[in-house]
C-alpha positions in Angstrom: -15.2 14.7 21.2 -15.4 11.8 18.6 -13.4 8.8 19.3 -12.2 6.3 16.8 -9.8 3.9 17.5 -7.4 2.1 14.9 -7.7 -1.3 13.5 -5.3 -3.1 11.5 -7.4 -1.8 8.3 -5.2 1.2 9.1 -1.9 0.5 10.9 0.8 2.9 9.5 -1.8 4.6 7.3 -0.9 8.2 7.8 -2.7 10.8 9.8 -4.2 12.6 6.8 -5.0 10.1 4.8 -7.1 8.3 7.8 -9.0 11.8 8.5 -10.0 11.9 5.0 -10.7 7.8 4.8 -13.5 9.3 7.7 -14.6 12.6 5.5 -14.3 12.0 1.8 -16.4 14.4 1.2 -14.7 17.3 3.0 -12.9 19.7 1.2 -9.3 18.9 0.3 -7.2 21.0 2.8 -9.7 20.6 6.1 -7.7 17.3 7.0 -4.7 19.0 7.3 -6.7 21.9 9.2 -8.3 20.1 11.8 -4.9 18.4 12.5 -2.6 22.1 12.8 -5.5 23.9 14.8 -5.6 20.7 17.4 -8.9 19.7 16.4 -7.3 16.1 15.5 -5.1 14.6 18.0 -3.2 11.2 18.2 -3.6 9.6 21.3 -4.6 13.1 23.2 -1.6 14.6 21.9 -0.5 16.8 18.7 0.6 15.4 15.7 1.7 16.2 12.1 -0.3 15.0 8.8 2.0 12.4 8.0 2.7 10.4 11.0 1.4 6.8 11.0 -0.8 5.5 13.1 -0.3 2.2 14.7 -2.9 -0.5 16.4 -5.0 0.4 18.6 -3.8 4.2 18.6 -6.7 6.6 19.5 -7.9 9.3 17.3 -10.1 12.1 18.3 -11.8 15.2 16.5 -13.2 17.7 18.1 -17.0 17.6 16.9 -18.6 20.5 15.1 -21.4 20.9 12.6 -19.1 20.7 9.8 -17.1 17.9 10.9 -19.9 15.9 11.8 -21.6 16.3 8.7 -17.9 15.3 6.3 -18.2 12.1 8.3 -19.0 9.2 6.0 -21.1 5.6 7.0 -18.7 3.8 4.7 -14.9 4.3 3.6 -14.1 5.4 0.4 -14.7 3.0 -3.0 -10.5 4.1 -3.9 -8.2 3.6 -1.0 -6.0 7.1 -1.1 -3.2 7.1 0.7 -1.9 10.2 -0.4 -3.0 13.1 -3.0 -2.0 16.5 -4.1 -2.9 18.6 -7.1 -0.5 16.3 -9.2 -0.4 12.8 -8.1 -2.7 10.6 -6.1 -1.4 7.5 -4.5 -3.6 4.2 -3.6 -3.7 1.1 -1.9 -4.7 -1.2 -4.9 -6.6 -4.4 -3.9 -4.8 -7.6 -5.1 -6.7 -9.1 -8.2 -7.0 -6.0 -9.6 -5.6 -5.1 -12.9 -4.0 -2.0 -13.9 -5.1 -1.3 -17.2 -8.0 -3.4 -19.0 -6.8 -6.6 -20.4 -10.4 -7.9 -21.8 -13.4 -5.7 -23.7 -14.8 -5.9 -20.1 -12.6 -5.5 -17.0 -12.4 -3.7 -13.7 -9.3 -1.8 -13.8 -7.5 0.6 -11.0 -6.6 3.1 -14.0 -10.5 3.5 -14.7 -12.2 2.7 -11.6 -9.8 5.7 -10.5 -10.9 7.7 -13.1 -14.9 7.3 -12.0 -13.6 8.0 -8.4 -12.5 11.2 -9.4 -15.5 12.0 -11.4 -18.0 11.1 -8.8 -16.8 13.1 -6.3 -16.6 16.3 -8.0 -12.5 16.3 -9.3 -12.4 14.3 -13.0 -9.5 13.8 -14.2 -7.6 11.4 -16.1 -4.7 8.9 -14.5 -1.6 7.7 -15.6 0.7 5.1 -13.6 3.9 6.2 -12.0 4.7 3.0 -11.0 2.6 -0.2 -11.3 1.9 -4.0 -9.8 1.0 -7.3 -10.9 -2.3 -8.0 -11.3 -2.3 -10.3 -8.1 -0.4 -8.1 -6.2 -2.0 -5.7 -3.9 0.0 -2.1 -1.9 0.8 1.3 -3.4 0.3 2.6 -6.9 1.2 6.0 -7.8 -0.5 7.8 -10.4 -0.3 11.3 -11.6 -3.6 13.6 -12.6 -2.1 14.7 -16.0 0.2 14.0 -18.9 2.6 16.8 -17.9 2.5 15.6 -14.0 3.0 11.7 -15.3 6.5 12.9 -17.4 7.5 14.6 -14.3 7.2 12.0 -12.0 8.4 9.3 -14.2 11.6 11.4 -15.0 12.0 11.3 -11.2 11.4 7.0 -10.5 13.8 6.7 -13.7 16.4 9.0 -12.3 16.2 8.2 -8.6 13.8 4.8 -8.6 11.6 4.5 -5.9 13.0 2.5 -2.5 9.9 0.2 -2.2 9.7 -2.5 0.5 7.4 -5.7 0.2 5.7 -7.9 2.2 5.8 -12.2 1.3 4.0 -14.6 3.0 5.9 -17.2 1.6 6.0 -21.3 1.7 9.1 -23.3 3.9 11.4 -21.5 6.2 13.4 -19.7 4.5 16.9 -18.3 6.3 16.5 -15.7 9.0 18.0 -12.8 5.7 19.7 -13.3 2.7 20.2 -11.7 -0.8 19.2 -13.4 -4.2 21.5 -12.2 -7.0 20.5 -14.8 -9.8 20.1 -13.0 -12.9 16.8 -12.8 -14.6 16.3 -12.6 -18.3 20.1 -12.5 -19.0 20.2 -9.2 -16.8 21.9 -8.7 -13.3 19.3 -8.8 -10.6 19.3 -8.7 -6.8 16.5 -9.2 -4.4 17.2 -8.9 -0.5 15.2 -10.4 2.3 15.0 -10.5 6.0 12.4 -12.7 7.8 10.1 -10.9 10.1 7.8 -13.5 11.9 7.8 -17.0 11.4 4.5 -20.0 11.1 3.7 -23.4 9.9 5.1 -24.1 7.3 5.6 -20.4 6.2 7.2 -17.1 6.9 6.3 -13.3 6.7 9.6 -11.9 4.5 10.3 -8.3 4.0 11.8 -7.8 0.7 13.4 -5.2 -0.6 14.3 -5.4 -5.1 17.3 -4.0 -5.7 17.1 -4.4 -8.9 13.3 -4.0 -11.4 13.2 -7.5 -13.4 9.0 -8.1 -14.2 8.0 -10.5 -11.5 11.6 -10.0 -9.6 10.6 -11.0 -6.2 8.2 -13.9 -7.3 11.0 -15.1 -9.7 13.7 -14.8 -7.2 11.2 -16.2 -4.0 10.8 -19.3 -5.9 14.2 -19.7 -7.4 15.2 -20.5 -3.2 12.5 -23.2 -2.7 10.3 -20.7 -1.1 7.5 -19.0 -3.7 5.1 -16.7 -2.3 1.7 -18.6 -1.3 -0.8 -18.6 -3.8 1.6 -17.6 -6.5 0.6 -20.3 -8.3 2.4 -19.3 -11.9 5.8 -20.0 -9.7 5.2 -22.4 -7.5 3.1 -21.1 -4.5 0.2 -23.3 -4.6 -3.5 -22.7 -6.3 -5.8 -21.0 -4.0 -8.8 -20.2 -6.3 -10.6 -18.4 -2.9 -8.0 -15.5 -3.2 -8.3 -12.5 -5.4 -4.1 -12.5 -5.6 -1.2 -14.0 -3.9 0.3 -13.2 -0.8 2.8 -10.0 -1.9 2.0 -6.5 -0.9 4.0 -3.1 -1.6 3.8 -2.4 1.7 6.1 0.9 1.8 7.3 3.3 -1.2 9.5 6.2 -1.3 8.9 8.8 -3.7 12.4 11.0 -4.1 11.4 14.5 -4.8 14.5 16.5 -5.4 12.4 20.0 -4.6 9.9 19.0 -1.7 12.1 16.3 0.0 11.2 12.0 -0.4 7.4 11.0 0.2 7.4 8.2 2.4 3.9 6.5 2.4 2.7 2.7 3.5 0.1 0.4 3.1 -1.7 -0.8 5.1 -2.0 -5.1 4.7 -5.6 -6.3 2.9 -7.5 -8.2 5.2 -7.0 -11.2 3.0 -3.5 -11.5 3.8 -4.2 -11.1 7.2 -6.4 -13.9 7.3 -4.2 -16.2 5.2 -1.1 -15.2 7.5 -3.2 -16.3 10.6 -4.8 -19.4 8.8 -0.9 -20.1 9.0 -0.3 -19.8 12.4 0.6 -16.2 12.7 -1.8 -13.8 14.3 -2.6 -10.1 12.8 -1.1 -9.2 15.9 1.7 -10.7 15.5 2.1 -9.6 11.7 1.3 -5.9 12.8 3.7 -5.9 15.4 6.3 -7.4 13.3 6.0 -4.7 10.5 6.1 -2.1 12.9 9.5 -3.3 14.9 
């Protein structure tokens, strides 16, 4: 048997998606094989393709030829969480742009695209959703123009329930709801502390509302700005690639196959800042997943 057991590089990363994270290479479906037939088990137990693993969960594979050889040296250069023949969904590293915004820029749109094309599927991507450049978690994106209308009827016609992660700077109240309107438009942004540090506090935030830079706008509006937001507030930390807010968990409605749920799992840069802060990746990891 092959043993691997998870880190916080992939607490509540979904069964499927870790198998494939091991075996990019492997054919689309054998994934979702290895984990019906039994070759794939959770802790030496059955389990079904989307159930999340958690810290220090055990996964094994039964080995074979053909399983041995799918099994990379390094993870992936895109971070899937999910994919299908119409949509792909990924774990976008914060500092990274969506679209080029100079002649000569990294972007997740293109760097996407060459993802595809190097392993053998090219196609062409078009956000579903999208993030701020500093802002790392999940980005949909569909495969093709027809797939993208689809998909963006859906988000306009049933949004997508998306809940974020904040490190943020003070300490703020234990929950609360923001309702200060942004732009002249009525907005609303709820919060509930999760874990607590010096100085700062791990918030999961829910936008009720979709005002550009909501959370950030709102976060610092209370006297407590997400660290290393440094346009509102947070503090300049030239180190980091982003600031300290991460999509951490999206719903996807889908009126004919039932709602996607898929998470993200944190970047080990907010990891580090959170326990630079006082509060241990344990501690955050354990948090998230009460």
């Amino acid at each position: 048997m092959l043993t691997f057991v998870i880190t916080p590089h992939d607490h509540f990363r979904r069964l499927e998606s870790f198998l494939r994270t091991l075996m990019p290479g492997a054919p689309p479906g054998y994934s979702r094989k290895l984990i019906k037939s039994g070759a794939a088990k959770l802790n030496g137990g059955t389990a079904h393709h989307d159930t999340l693993l958690a810290l220090h969960d055990t996964v094994t594979l039964k080995e074979s030829g053909a399983t041995t050889g799918y099994l990379a040296s390094a993870r992936p250069a895109l971070d899937i969480l999910y994919e299908d023949d119409q949509i792909v969904i990924v774990n976008k590293p914060a500092g990274l742009p969506m679209h080029r915004t100079a002649e000569i820029e990294e972007n997740l749109v293109e760097f996407g695209q060459s993802y595809m094309t190097s392993r053998g599927t090219p196609c062409k991507l078009y956000p579903v959703n999208r993030l701020d450049r500093g802002t790392s978690g999940t980005v949909i994106m569909a495969k093709s123009s027809s797939s993208a209308g689809i998909y963006g009827r859906q988000v306009k016609e049933c949004g997508l329930d998306k809940l974020y992660l904040a490190l943020v700077a003070g300490q703020p109240a234990d929950n609360g709801t923001i309702d200060e309107p942004l732009d002249d438009k009525e907005s609303e942004t709820a919060f509930r502390t999760i874990v607590r540090g010096d100085s700062c506090a791990l918030l999961a935030v829910t936008p009720v509302s979709g005002r550009m830079h909501q959370i950030r706008r709102h976060l610092s509006m209370i006297g407590h700005p997400v660290v290393a937001d440094k346009r509102y507030g947070g503090g300049d930390f030239p180190a980091l690639s982003g600031f300290a807010l991460h999509s951490f968990r999206t719903v996807l409605a889908r009126p004919e196959a039932g709602p996607l749920t898929i998470c993200a799992p944190l970047p080990e840069e907010l990891l580090g800042l959170c326990a630079e802060r006082g509060i241990e990746r344990e501690q955050v990891l354990t948090a998230i997943k009460q």
